[in-house]
Wavefront OBJ file of the C-alpha trace (Angstrom):
o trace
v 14.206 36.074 -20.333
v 10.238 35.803 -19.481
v 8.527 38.316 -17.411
v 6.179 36.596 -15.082
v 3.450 38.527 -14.074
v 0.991 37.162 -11.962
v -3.061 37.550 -13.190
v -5.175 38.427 -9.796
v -8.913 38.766 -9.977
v -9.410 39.865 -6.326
v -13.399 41.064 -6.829
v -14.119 37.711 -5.206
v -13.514 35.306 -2.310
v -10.368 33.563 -2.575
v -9.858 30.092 -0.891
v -9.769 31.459 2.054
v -11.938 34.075 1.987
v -11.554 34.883 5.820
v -8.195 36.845 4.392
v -10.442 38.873 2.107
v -13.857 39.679 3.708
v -12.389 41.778 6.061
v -13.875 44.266 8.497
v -11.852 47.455 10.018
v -13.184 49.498 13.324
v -11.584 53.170 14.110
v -7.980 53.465 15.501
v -7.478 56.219 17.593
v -4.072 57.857 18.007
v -3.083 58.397 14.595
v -1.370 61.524 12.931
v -3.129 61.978 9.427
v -1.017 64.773 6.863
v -3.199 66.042 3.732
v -1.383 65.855 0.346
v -2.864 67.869 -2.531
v -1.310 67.048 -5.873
v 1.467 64.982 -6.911
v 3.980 68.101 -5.931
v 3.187 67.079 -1.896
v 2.423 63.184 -2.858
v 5.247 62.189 -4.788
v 8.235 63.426 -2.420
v 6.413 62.202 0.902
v 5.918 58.318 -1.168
v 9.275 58.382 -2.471
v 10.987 59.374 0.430
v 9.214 56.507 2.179
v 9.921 53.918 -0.248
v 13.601 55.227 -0.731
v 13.802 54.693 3.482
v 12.065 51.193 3.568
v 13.966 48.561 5.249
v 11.740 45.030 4.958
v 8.543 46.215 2.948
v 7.096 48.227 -0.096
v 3.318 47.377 -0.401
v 1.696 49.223 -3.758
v -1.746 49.381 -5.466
v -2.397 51.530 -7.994
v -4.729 52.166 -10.850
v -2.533 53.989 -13.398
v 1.084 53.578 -13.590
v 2.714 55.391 -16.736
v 6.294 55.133 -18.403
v 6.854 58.959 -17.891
v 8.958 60.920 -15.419
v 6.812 59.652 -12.271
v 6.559 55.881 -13.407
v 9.945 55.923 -14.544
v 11.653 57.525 -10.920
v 8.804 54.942 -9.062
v 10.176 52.430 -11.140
v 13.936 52.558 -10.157
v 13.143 53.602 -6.558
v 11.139 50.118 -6.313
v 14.314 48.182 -8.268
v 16.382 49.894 -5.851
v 14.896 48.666 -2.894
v 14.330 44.995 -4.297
v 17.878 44.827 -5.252
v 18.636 45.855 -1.214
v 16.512 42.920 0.154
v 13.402 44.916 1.106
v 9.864 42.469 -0.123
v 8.334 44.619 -3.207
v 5.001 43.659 -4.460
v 3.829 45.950 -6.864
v -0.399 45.174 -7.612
v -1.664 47.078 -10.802
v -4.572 47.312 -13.199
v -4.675 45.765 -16.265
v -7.113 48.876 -17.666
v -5.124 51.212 -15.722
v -1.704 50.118 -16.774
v -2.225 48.078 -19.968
v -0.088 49.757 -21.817
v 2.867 49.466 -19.725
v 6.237 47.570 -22.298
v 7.591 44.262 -21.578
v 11.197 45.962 -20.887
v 9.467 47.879 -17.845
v 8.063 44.958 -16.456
v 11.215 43.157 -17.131
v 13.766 45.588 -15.370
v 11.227 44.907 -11.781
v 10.425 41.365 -12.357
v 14.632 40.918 -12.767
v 15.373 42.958 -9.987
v 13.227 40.973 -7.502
v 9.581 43.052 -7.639
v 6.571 40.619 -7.827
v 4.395 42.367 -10.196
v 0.875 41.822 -10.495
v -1.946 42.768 -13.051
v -5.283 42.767 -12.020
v -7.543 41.534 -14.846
v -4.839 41.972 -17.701
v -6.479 41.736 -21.448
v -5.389 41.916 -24.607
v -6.901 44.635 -27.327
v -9.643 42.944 -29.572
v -9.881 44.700 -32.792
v -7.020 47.623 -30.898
v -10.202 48.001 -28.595
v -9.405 47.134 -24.720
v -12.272 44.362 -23.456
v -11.555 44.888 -19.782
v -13.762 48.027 -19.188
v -15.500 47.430 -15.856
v -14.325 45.699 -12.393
v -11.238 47.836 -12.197
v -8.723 48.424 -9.373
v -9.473 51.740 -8.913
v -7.355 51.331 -5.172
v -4.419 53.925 -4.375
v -2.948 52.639 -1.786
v 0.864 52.512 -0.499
v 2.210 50.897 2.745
v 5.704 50.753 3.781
v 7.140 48.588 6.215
v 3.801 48.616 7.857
v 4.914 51.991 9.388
v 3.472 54.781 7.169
v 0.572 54.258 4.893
v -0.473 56.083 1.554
v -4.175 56.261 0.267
v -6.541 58.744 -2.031
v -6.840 59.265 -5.047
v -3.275 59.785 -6.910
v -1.860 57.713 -9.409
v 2.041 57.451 -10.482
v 1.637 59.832 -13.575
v 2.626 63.041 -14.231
v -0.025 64.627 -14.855
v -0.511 64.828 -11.000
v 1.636 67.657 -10.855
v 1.625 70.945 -12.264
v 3.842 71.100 -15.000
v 2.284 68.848 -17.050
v -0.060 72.191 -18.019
v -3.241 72.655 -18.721
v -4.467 68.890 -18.279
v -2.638 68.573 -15.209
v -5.307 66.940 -12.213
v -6.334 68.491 -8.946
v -6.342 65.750 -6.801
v -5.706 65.061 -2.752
v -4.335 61.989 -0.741
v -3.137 61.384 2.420
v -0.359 60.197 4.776
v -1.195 58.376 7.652
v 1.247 57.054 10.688
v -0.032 55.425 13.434
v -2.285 52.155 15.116
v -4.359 52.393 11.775
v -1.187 51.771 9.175
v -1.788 48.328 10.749
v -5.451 48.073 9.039
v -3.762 49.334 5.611
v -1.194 46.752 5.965
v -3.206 43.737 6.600
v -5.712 44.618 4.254
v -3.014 45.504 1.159
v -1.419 41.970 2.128
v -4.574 40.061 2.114
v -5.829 41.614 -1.541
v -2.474 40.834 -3.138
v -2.892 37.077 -2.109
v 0.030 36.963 -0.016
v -0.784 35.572 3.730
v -1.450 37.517 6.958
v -0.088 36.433 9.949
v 0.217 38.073 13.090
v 2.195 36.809 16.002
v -1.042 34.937 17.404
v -1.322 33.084 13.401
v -4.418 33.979 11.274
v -6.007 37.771 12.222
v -9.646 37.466 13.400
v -12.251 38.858 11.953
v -13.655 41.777 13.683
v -17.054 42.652 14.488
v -18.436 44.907 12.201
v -18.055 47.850 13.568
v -20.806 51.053 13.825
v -19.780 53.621 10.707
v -19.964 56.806 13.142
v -16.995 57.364 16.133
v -18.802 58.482 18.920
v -15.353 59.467 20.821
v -14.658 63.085 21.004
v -10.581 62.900 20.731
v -9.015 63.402 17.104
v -6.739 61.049 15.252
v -9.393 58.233 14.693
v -9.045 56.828 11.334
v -10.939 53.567 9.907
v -10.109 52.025 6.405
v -13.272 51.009 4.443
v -13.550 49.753 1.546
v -15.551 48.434 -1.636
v -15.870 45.046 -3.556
v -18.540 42.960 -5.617
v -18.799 40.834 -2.669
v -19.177 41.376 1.316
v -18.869 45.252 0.853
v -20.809 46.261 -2.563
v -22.078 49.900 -0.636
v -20.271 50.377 2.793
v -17.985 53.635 1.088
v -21.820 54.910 -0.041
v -23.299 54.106 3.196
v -20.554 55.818 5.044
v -21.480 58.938 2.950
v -25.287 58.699 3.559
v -24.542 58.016 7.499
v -22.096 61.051 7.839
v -24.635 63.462 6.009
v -27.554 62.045 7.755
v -26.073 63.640 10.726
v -24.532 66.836 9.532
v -25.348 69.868 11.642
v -23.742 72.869 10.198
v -21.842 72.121 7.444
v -20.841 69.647 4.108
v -18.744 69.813 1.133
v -18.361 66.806 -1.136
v -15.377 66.975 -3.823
v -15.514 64.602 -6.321
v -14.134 63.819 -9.910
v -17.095 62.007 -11.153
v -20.675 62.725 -9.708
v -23.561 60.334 -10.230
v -24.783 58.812 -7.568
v -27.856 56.717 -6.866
v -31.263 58.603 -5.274
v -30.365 56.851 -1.447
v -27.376 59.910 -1.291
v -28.566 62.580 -3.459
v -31.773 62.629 -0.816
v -29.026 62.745 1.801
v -27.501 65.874 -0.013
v -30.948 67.204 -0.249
v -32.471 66.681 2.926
v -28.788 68.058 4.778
v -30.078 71.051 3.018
v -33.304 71.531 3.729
v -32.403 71.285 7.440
v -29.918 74.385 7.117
v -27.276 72.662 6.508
v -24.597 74.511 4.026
v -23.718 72.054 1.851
v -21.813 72.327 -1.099
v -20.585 70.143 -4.257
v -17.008 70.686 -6.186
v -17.338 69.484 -9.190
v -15.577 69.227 -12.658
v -16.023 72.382 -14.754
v -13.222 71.048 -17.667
v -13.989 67.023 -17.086
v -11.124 64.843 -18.682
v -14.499 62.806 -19.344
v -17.441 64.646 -20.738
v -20.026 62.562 -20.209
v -18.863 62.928 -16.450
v -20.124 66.361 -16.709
v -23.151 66.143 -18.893
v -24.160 63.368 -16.019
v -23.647 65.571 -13.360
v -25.527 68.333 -14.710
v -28.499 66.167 -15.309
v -28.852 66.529 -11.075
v -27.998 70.114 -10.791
v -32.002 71.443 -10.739
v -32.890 68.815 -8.427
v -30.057 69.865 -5.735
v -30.804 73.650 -6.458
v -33.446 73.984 -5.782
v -33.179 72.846 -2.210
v -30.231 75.093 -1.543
v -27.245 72.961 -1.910
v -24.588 75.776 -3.697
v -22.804 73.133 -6.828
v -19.173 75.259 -7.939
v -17.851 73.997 -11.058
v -13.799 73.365 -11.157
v -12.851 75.374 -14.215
v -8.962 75.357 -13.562
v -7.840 71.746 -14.689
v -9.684 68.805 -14.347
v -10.601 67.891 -10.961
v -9.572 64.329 -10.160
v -10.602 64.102 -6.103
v -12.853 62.383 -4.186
v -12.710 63.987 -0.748
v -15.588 65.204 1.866
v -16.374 66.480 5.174
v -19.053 66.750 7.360
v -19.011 69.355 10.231
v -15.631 70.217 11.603
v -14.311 66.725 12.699
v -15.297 64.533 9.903
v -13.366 63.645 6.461
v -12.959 61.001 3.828
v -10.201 60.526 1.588
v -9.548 58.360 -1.129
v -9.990 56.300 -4.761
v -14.190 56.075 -4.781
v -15.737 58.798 -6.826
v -19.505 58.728 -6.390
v -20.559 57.282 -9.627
v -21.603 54.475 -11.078
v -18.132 52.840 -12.181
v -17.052 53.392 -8.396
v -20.094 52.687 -6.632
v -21.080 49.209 -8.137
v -18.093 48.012 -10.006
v -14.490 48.930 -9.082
v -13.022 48.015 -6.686
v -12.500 50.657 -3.997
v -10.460 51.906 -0.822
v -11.306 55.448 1.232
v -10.226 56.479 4.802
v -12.677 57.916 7.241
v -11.012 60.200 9.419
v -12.751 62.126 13.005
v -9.694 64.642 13.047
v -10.571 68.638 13.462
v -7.586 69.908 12.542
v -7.213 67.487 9.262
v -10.994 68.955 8.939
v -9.972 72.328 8.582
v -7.161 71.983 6.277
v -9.212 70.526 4.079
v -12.039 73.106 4.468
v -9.730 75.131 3.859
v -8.362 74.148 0.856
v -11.700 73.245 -0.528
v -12.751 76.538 0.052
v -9.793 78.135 -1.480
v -10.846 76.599 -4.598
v -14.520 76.835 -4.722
v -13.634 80.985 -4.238
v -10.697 81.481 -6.631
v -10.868 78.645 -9.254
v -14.768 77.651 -9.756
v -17.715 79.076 -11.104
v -21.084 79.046 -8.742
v -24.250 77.286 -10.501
v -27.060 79.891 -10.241
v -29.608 78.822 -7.342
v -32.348 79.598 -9.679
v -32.164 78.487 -12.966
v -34.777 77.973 -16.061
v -36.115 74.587 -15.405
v -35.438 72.215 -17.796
v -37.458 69.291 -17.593
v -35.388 68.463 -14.321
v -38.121 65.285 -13.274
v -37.592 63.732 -16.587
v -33.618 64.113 -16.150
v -33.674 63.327 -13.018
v -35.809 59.832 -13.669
v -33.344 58.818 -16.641
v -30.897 59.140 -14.473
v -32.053 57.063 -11.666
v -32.661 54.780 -14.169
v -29.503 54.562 -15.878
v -27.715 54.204 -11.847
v -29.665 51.406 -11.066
v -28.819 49.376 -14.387
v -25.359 49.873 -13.924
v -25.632 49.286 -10.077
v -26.420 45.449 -11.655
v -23.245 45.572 -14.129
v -20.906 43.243 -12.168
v -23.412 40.117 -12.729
v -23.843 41.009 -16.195
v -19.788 41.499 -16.714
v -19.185 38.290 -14.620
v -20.376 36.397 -18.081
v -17.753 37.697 -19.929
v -14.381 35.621 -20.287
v -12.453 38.810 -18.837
v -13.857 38.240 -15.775
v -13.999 34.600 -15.103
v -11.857 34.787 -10.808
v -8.376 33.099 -11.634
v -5.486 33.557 -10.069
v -2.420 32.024 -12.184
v 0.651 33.168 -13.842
v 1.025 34.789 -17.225
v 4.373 34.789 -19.004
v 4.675 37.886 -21.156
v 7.074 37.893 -24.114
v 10.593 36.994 -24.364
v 11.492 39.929 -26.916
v 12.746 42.833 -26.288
v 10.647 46.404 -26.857
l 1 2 3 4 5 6 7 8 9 10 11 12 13 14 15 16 17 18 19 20 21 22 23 24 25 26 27 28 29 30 31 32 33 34 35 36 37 38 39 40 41 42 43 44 45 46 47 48 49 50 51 52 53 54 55 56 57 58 59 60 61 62 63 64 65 66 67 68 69 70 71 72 73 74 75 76 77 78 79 80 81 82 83 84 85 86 87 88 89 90 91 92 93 94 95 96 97 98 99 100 101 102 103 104 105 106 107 108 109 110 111 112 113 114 115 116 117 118 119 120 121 122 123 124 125 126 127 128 129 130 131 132 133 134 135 136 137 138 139 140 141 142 143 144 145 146 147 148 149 150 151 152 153 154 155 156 157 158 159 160 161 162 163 164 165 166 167 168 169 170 171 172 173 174 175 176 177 178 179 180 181 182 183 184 185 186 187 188 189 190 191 192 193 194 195 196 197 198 199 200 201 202 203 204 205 206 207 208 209 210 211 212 213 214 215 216 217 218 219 220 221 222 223 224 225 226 227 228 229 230 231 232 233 234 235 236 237 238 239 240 241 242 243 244 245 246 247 248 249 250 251 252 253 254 255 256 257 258 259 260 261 262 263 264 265 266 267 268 269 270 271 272 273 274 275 276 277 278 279 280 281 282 283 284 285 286 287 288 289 290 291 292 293 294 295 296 297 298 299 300 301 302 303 304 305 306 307 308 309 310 311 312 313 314 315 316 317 318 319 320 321 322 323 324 325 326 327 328 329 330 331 332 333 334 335 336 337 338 339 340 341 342 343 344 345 346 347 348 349 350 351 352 353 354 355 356 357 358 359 360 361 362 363 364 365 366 367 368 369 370 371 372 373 374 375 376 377 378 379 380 381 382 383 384 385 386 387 388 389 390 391 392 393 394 395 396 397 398 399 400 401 402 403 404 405 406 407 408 409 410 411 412 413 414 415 416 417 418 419 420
């Protein structure tokens, strides 16, 4: 029995690109739940997906054959085998090592399956490094939507010890499920209809809600075509207006000099502003890249707190007390100029709050505070390598496009007929 598993390379325009280059404005009226770590994530998904009547829509970066893949895995059989349409879109980097049998046991059942840039090992060396699906993203029967920055692995929840991620998502019901739906639909390939045939194209829409009720969520997103920087400009706006307040969360800190002058100058106006970032780093470069800004944002008085708990695996923010983003775009180079990426803005002041909240529960009881005046240490030089080292990578997805990896195709790939 082959395993057909479709090969989507959705970093640029397919033949009809009006599916793709999409634009989303803010939908009022939605109810928007924070869920920090895989112990609130996992139930709330499942539940969902174990409910669904017509439609399971999932992206995800990492999908492992462990107690989370393995329950995600029969939940998703389960509701193919019941009729409900299960397309299941993940990363070949992500999710490379994934067996044939567990792509067999969905693919029978009725789950289309699809790997995003799949590539063999060269040498037992992986080739496809950069352009990855970095998207979390869950929608179910276009009436509750999932996005941030989870993947289906355990260690998302505690008792996976010491390695075990600190991470945040959320669940969203409401007018803007639709945007997650439509958009989800349109990257897998499939078509997007709505009762009037082919969804127009919005007009792109201002980044900042200027209404004063809560509920207003907008989906944006990141690719290496229409939208290269509207996730970085959306930061940049949001702290260009900050008044009182801004704390950025995020896994893996390195952005370009446009946002870290942001950060600086929401500082120097008296705005507190602080940064959450990874004191144990599954990644140590993340860390030693990070640090390389530290004198340059200290010095201006934005307070840095280093996550020494577990590693930290979110990318979250808020500015003042009504504005938030969630989801898969850390503020680095990978994320920035080469994966592709989905985050939710949200103008809520409640969902504000229980964030701040929990943000601030951390940054007291779990992180260490970087001094505000430390021995310089040749920060200008750092601080110019750095730049430096942004702005080549910010140029990576031309350079990559040479390589054979990531040629756009969209066809079929039949995986092995034996059994593993």
């Amino acid at each position: 029995m082959n395993v057909a598993v479709e090969h989507i390379a959705t970093d640029q325009p397919p033949d009809d690109a009006k599916a793709r280059d999409l634009d989303y404005d803010w939908q009022s009226g939605n109810q928007i739940e924070l869920l920090e770590n895989g112990e609130a994530y996992f139930p709330k998904v499942f539940e969902a997906m174990r409910a669904a009547q017509r439609e399971i829509l999932l992206e995800t970066f990492i999908l492992f054959e462990d107690k989370v893949g393995f329950e995600l895995k029969d939940i998703l059989i389960e509701a193919a085998q019941r009729g409900v349409k299960v397309v299941a879109s993940l990363d070949g980097f992500g999710c490379g090592e994934l067996s044939v049998s567990f792509l067999r046991e969905l693919a029978e059942a009725g789950v289309a399956v699809q790997m995003f840039d799949p590539a063999s090992k060269t040498l037992g060396i992986r080739t496809n490094w950069f352009r990855r699906l970095h998207r979390k993203i869950v929608v179910v029967d276009a009436a509750v939507a999932f996005i941030g920055g989870i993947n289906f692995s355990a260690d998302h929840l505690g008792d996976f010890g010491p390695e075990a991620k600190q991470d945040y998502a959320v669940q969203i019901v409401g007018p803007a499920v639709a945007d997650l739906h439509h958009f989800a639909l349109a990257q897998s390939g499939r078509q997007v209809r709505t009762r009037r045939g082919w969804r127009r194209r919005p007009q792109r829409p201002a980044p900042w809600a200027t209404s004063e009720e809560d509920g207003l969520v907008r989906l944006i997103y990141r690719d290496n075509v229409q939208h290269r920087d509207d996730i970085e400009e959306a930061y940049i706006h949001a702290l260009s207006k900050a008044r009182t307040r801004a704390v950025i969360a995020n896994a893996y800190f390195f952005p370009g000099y446009r946002l870290l002058r942001e950060i600086r100058n929401a500082a120097r106006r008296g705005v507190h502003v602080q940064l959450i970032m990874q004191g144990q780093p599954d990644v140590l470069l993340a860390k030693l890249a990070a640090r390389m800004l530290y004198d340059y944002l200290l010095k201006d008085g934005v307070v840095i707190h280093e996550y020494c708990q577990r590693p930290l695996h979110g990318k979250v923010a808020l500015v003042d007390d009504d504005w938030s983003t969630v989801g898969s775009s850390n503020l680095d180079p990978l994320s920035l100029a080469l994966n592709l990426e989905a985050n939710v803005l949200i103008r809520d002041r409640a969902f504000n709050q229980q964030l701040y909240e929990s943000l601030e529960t951390l940054a007291r009881n779990h992180c260490q505070t970087m001094p505000e005046k430390r021995k310089p240490r040749l920060w200008l030089w750092r601080l110019t390598v750095g730049f430096l080292v942004f702005h080549v990578m910010r140029h990576f997805p031309v350079l990559t496009g040479w390589l054979p990896a990531h040629k756009p195709r969209l066809k079929p790939i039949e995986s092995p007929a034996h059994d593993v």
